[in-house]
C-alpha positions as CSV (number, residue, x, y, z in Angstrom):
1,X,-52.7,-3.3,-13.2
2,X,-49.1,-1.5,-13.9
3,X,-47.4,-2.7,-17.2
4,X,-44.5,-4.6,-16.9
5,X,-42.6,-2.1,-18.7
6,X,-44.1,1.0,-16.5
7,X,-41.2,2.8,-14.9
8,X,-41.7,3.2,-11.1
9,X,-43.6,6.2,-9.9
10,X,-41.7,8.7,-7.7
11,X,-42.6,7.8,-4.4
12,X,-44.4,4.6,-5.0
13,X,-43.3,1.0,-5.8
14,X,-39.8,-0.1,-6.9
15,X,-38.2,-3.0,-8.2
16,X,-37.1,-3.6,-5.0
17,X,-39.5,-2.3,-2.5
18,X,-41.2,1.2,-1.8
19,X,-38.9,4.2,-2.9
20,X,-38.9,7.8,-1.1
21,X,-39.9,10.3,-3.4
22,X,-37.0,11.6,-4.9
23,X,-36.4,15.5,-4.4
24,X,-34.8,17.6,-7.0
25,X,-31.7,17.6,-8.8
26,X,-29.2,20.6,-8.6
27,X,-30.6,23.0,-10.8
28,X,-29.2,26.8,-11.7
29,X,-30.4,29.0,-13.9
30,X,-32.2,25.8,-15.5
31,X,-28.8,24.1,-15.5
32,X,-28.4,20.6,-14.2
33,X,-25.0,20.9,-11.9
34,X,-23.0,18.1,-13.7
35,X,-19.3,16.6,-13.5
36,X,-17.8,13.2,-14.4
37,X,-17.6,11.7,-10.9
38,X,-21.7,12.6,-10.8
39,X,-21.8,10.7,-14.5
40,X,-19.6,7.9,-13.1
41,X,-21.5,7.0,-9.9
42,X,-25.2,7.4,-11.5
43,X,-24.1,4.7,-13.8
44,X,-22.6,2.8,-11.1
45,X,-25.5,3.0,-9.5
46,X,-28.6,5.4,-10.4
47,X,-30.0,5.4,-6.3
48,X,-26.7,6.0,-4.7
49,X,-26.4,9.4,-6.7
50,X,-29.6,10.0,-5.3
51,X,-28.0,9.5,-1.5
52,X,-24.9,11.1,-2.3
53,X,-25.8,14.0,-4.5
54,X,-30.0,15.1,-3.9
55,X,-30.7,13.8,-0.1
56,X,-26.5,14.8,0.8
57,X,-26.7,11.6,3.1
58,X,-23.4,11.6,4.9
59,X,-20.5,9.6,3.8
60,X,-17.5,7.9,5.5
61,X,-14.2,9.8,5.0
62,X,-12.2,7.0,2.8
63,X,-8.6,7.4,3.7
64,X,-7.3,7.0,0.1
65,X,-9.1,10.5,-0.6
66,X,-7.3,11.9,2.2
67,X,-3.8,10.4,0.8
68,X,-4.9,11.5,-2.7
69,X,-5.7,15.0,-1.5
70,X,-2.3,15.5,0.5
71,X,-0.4,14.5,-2.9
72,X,-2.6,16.4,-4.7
73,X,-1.9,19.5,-2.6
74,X,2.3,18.8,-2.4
75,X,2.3,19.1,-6.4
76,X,-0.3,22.0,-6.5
77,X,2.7,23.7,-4.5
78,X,5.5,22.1,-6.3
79,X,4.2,23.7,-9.7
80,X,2.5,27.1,-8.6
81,X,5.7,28.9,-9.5
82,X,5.9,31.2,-12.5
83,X,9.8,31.7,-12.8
84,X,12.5,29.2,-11.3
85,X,13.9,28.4,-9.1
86,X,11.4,25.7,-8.2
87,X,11.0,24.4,-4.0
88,X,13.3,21.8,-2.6
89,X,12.1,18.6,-2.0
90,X,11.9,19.7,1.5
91,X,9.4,22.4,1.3
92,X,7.3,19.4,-1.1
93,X,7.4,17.3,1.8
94,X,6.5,20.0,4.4
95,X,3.6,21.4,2.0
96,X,2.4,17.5,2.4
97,X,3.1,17.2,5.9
98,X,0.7,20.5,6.2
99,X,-1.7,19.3,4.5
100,X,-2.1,15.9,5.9
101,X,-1.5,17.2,9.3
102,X,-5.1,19.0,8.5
103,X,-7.2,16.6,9.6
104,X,-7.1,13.5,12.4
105,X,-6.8,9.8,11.5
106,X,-9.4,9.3,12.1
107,X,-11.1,12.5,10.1
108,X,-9.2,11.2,7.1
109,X,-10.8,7.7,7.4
110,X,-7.9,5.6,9.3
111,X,-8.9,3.3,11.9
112,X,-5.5,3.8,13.5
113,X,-2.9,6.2,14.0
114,X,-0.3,3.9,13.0
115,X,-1.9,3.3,9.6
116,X,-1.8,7.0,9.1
117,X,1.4,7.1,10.2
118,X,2.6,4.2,7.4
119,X,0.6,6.3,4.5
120,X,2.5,9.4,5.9
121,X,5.6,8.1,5.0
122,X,4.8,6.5,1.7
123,X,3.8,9.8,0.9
124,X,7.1,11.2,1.3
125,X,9.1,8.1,-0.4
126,X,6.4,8.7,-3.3
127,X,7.0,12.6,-3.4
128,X,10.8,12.3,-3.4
129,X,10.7,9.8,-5.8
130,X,8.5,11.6,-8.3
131,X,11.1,15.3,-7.7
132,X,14.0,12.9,-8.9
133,X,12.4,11.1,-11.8
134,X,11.0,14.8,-13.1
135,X,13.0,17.9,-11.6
136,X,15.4,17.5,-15.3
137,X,12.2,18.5,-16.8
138,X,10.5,21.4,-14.3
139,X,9.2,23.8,-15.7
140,X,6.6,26.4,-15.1
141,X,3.0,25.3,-16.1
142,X,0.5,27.2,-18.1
143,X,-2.1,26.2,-15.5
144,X,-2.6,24.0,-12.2
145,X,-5.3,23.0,-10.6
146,X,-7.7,24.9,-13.2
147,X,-11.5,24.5,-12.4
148,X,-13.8,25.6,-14.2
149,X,-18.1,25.4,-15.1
150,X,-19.0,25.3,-18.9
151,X,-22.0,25.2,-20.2
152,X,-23.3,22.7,-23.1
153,X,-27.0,21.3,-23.7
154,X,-28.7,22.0,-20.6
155,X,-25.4,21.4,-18.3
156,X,-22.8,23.2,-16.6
157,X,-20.3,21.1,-16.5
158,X,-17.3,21.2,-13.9
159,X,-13.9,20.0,-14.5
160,X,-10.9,20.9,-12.5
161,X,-7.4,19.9,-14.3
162,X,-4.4,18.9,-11.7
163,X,-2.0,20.3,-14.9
164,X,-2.3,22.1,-18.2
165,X,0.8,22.4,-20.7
166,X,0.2,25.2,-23.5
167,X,2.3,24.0,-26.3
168,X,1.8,27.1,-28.4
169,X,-1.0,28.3,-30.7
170,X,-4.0,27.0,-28.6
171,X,-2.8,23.5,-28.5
172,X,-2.3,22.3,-24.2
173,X,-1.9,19.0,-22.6
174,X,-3.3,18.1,-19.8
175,X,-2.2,16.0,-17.0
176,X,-4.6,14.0,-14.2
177,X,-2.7,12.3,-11.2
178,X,-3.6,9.2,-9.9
179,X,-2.2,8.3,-7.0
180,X,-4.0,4.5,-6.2
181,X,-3.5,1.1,-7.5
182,X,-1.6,1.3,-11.3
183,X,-4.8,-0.6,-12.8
184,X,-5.0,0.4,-16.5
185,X,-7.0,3.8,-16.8
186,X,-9.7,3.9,-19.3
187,X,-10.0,7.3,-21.2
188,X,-13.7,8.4,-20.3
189,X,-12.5,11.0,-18.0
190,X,-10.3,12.6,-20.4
191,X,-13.2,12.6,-22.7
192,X,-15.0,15.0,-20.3
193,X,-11.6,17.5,-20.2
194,X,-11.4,17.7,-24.1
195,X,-15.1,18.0,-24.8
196,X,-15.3,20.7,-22.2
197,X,-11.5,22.6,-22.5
198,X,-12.2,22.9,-26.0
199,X,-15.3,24.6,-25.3
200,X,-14.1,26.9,-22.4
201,X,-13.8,30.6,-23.7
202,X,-12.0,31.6,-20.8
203,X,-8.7,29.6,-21.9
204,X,-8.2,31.7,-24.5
205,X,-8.1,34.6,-22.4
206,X,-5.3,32.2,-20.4
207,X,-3.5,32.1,-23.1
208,X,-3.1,35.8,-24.2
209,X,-2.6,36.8,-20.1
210,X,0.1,34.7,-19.8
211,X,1.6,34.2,-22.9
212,X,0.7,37.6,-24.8
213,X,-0.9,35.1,-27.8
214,X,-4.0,35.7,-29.2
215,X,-5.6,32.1,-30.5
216,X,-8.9,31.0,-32.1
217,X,-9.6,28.2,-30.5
218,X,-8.2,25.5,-28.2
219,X,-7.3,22.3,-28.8
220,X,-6.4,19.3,-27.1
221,X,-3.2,17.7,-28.2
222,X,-2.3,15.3,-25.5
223,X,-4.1,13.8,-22.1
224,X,-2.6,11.6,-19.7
225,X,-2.9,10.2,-16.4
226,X,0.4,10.2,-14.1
227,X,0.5,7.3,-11.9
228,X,2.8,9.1,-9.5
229,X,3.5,5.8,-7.3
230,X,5.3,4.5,-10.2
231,X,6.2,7.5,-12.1
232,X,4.1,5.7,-15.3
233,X,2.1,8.0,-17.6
234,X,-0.7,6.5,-19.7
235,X,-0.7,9.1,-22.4
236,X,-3.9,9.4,-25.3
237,X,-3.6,11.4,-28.4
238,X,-7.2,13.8,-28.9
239,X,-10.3,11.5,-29.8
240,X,-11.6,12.2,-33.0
241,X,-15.3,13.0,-33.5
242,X,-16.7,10.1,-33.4
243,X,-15.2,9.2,-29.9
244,X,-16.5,12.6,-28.6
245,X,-19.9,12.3,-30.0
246,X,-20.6,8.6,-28.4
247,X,-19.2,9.8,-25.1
248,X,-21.3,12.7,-25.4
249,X,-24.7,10.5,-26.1
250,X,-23.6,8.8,-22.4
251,X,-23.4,11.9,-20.7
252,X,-26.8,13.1,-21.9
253,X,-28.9,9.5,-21.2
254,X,-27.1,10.1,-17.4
255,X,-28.5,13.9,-17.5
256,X,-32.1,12.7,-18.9
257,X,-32.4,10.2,-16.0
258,X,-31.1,12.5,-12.7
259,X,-34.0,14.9,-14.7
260,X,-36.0,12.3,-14.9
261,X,-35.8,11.1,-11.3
262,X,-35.4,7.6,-12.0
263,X,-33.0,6.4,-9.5
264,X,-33.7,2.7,-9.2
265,X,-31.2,0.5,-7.6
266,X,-28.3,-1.3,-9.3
267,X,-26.9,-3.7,-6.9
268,X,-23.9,-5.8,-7.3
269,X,-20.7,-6.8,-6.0
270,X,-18.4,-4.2,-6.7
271,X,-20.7,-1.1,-6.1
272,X,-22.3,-2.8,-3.1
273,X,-19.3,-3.8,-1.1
274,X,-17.9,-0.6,0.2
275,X,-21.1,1.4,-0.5
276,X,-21.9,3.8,2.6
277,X,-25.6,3.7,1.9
278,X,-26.4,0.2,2.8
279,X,-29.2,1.2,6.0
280,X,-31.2,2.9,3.3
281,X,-30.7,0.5,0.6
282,X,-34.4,-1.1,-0.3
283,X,-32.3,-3.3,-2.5
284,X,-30.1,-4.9,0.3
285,X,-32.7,-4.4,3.3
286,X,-32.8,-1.0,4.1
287,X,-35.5,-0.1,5.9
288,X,-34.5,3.4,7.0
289,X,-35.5,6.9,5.7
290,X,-32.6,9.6,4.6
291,X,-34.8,12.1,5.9
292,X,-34.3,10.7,9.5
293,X,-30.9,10.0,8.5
294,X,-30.2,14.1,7.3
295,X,-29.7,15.5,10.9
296,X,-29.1,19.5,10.9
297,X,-25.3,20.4,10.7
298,X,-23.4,21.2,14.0
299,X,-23.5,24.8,14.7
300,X,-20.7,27.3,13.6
301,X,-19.6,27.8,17.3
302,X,-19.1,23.8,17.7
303,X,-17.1,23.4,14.9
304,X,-14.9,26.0,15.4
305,X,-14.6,24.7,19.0
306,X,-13.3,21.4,17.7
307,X,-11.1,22.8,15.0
308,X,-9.6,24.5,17.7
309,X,-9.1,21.8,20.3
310,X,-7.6,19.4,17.4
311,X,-5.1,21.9,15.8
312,X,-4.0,22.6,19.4
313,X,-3.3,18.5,19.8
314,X,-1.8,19.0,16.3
315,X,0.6,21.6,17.3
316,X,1.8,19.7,20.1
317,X,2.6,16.9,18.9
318,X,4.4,18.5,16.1
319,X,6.6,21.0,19.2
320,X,7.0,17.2,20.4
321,X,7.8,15.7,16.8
322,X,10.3,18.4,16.4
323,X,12.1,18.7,19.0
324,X,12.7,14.8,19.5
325,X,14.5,15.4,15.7
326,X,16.3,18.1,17.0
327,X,18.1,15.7,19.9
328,X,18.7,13.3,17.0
329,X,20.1,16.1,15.0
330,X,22.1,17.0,18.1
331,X,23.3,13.5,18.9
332,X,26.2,13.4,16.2
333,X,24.8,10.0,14.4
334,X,26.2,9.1,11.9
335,X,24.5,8.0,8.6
336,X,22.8,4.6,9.0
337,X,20.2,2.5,10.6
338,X,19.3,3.0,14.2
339,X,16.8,0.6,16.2
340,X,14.3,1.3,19.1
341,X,12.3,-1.5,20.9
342,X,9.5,-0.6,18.3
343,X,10.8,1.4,15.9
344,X,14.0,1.3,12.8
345,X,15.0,4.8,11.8
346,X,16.9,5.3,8.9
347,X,19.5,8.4,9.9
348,X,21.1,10.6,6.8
349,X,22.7,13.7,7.0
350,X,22.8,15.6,3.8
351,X,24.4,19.2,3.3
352,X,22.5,21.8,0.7
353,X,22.2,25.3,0.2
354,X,19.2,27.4,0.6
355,X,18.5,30.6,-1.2
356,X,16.2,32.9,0.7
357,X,15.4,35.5,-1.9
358,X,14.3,33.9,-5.1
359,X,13.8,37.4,-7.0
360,X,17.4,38.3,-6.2
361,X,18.9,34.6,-7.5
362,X,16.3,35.1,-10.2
363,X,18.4,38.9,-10.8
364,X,22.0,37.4,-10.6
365,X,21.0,34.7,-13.3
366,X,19.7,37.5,-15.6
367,X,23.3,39.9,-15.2
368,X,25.3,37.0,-16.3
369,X,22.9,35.2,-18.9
370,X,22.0,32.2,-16.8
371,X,18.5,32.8,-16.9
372,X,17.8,30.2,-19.5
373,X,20.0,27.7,-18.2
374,X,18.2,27.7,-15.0
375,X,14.8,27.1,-16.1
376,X,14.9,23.7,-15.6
377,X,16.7,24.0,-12.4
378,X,15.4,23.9,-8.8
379,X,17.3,25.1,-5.4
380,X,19.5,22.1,-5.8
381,X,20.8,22.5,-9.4
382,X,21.8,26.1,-8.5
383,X,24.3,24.9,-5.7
384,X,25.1,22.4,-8.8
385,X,25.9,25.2,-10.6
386,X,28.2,26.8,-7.8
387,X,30.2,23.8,-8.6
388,X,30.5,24.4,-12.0
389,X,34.1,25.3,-13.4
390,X,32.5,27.4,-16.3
391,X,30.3,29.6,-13.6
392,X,32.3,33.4,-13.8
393,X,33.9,33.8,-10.2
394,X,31.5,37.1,-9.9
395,X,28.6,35.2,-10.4
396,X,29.7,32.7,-8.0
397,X,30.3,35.1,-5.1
398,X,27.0,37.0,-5.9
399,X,24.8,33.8,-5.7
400,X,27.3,32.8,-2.7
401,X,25.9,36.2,-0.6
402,X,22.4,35.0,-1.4
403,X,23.0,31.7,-0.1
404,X,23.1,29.7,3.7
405,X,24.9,26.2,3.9
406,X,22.9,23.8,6.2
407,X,23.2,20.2,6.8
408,X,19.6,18.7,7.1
409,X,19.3,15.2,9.2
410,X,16.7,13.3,7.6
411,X,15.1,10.5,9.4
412,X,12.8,8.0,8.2
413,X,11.4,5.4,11.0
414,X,9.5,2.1,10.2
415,X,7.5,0.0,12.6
416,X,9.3,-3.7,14.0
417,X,7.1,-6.6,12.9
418,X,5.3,-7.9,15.2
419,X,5.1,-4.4,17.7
């Protein structure tokens, strides 16, 4: 007769039913694969890591990844500039509109092509509102988008950091956008970052590549989570010790039970409601096996076949997209709101200046001592600066001759109630 407090064998009886034996965790080199999201859902729930992570059942794509991605990817190209001037807005919103124009609505987990359409455009209000509240402060990062796999106790750990300040002799920032709901953000995350940044030797070879310093040691002065929807930063000063250490005991209990195999169920409301596993869940009534569930991946030839048919719809739809702009553009609107049967556009016509060869502006600014000035300056402030009474008149025609004047038509449509 089992004990009450007998753990459930692997394979045999669970709490709530009979459990498939559990195969083996990641393992390399005798290192359990580890990250915070793989912490965060085990504790969520011990048997969906087992789905998600060891049998690699399949998931839904969930269209706020998708969103989250797309932003992601705009500010990744927004920041991956080592010396001013820094893109427009425009190339921001194209480097979205490349990215999100990756995948179907469907692929990113819409159920429509008109809620994709709605996201599309928040993402653009969102990204032009987040260049205004920051371009005063642009500047070139130390790092973006930084991943890297530590190891500590057993682990190799993987973090990837959207943005990492160096504020001189080891000490950085680092900076995690969140782009859903602004619900207050608990630190545990950034826990992870500092306990495994200030372990990681190669940021101290970062450092002395980029910035020709030499340091010690790294050290975490400031973390923060960017909520770029509302521009809102949620900024903690570097746990002590004590902090570490607890988060630290968590992190190892989660590694001792993925070792362990003990993935028992954990059901409840807010982990079972939008939980993709529910067929194999003994726990809610799942009577089906992930190994029936893990069909073989389509072959190579298949999915290159249907990347190919969907970027070819993709690329038509954009000719289409663009040239229906181009007969607004053409039209001679004027600024203002325009309506269709289903559709409000929102017509604005606003002149700038591009400047093609950044290493030449980036020359002209140096021969006349501007270089400093313009750190903080993107494509627009320089045409600021071509405004500027102070600006010497040979500097003005030399930035002039790198320079083209065009007047962009910006249209920005909404769907009629109701249509």
């Amino acid at each position: 007769m089992k004990k009450k407090n007998d753990a459930p064998q692997p394979g045999g009886e669970g709490l709530f039913g009979d459990l498939p034996a559990p195969a083996a965790p990641a393992v390399k080199d005798g290192l359990l694969a580890f990250s915070y999201s793989k912490m965060s859902l085990y504790e969520e729930c011990p048997l969906k890591y087992k789905f998600k992570y060891i049998d690699k059942l399949k998931e839904e794509p969930k269209f706020y990844f998708a969103f989250g991605s797309a932003i992601h990817a705009a500010l990744e190209f927004l920041y991956s500039v080592r010396n001013p001037p820094f893109p427009t807005i425009e190339e921001v919103c194209e480097a979205f509109r490349t990215e999100w124009s990756s995948k179907s609505y469907l692929e990113k987990g819409y159920r429509t092509q008109a809620k994709s359409d709605d996201d599309y455009q928040k993402g653009l209000l969102m990204l032009r509102a987040y260049y205004e509240h920051n371009r005063a402060r642009f500047a070139p990062p130390f790092l973006v988008e930084y991943s890297t796999d530590v190891e500590v106790d057993g682990l190799l750990v993987r973090t990837i950091s959207d943005r990492i300040e160096h504020l001189g002799n080891g000490e950085i920032t680092i900076i995690d956008y969140k782009t859903g709901k602004d619900v207050k953000r608990q630190p545990d995350q950034l826990h992870m970052y500092q306990k495994i940044t200030e372990l990681d030797p190669r940021l101290k070879e970062k450092i002395a590549e980029t910035y020709g310093q030499r340091v010690s040691s790294v050290r975490i002065r400031e973390l923060l989570y960017y909520h770029v929807p509302t521009n809102k930063e949620y900024s903690f000063a570097r746990a002590d010790d004590k902090e570490i250490g607890g988060f630290w005991e968590r992190v190892l209990g989660v590694a001792e039970g993925i070792r362990g195999l003990k993935f028992d169920p954990t059901p409840g409301e807010r982990q079972c409601s939008w939980c993709d596993f529910k067929a194999f869940c003994p726990a809610l009534g799942g009577t089906r096996s992930p190994a029936v569930h893990s069909a073989a991946p389509d072959k190579i030839e298949a999915l290159v076949d249907r990347y190919g048919r969907l970027k070819e719809k993709m690329d038509e739809l954009q000719a289409e997209l663009d040239k229906v702009a181009a007969d607004i553009g053409r039209a001679g609107l004027k600024a203002g709101e325009y309506s269709g049967a289903s559709f409000t556009a929102q017509i604005a016509r606003t002149p700038k200046w591009e400047f093609l060869k950044r290493d030449a502006v980036i020359d002209v600014l140096n021969q006349f001592d501007l270089y400093q000035k313009a750190m903080n300056v993107t494509l627009k402030g320089i045409s600021d600066v071509l405004d500027s009474p102070e600006l010497p008149e040979e500097a003005r025609k030399k930035l002039l001759d790198l320079a083209v004047r065009k007047t962009v038509t910006e249209i920005k449509v909404a769907r009629k109630p109701g249509t």
